[in-house]
C-alpha positions in Angstrom: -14.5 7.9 -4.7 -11.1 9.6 -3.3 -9.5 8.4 -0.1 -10.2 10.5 2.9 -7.3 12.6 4.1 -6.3 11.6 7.4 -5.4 14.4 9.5 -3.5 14.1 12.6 -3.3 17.7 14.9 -1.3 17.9 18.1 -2.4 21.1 19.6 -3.3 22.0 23.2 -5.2 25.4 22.7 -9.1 24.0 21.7 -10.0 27.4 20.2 -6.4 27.3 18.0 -7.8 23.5 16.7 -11.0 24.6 16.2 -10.1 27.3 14.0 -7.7 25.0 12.1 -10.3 22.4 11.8 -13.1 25.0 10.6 -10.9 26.1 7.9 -10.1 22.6 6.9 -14.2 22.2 6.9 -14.4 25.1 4.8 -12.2 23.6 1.9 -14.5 20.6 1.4 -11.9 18.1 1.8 -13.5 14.4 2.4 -10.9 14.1 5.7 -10.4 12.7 9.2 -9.7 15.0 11.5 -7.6 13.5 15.2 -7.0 15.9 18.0 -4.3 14.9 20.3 -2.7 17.2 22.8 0.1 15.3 24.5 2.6 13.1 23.2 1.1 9.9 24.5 -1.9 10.3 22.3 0.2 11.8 19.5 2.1 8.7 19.3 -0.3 6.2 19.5 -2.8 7.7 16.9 0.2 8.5 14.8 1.0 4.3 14.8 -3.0 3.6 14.9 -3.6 4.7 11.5 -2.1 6.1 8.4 -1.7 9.5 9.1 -1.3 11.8 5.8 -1.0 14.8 7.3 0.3 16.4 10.2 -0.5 19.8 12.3 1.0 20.7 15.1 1.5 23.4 17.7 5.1 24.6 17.7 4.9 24.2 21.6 3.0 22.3 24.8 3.5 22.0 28.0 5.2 18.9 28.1 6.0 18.0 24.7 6.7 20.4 21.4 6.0 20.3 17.5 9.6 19.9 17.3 9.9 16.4 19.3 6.9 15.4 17.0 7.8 16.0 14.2 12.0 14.1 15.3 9.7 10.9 16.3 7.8 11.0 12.9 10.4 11.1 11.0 11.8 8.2 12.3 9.0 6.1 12.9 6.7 6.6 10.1 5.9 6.4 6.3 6.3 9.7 4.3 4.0 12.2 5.1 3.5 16.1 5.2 4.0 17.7 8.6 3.4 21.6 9.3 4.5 23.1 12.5 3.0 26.2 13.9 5.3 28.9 15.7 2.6 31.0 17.1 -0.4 31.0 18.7 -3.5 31.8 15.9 -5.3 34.5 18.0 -1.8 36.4 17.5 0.1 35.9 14.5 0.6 32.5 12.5 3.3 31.8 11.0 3.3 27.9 8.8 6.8 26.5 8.3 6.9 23.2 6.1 8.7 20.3 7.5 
């Protein structure tokens, strides 16, 4: 049996994170999926649980993709991190941390 994907997305737009989250669904990928949208909750699920992957929204109100991904990289094991620049409903651009 293959270890579930554990999935970490910072993201403060519920219609952006559902679409991410649908398309993850649609790729059959044994996964768990966390929804944060403020850096509180970022950081503690981040240091709850081994976090394989993270998504994140370029920027939030009080806190931005680019001060996660600077705490992640200090604090945690390797992982892969994604940052989004733009909202989805407009056009998404994926950069690779």
């Amino acid at each position: 049996m293959l270890k579930k994907i554990k999935i970490l997305h910072l993201e403060d737009s519920l219609k952006d994170a559902e679409l991410i989250h649908s398309i993850i669904e649609s790729g059959s990928i044994e996964h768990e999926y966390f929804l944060v949208d403020n850096e509180k909750d970022f950081i503690n699920t981040l240091k709850s649980g081994n976090i394989d992957i993270i998504l994140s929204d370029y920027a939030l109100p009080e806190y931005s993709g680019s001060e996660a991904l600077i705490f992640s990289k200090k604090n945690i094991r390797q992982y892969r991190s994604y940052l989004f620049r733009e909202q989805l409903e407009k056009t998404p651009q994926l950069t690779q941390c």
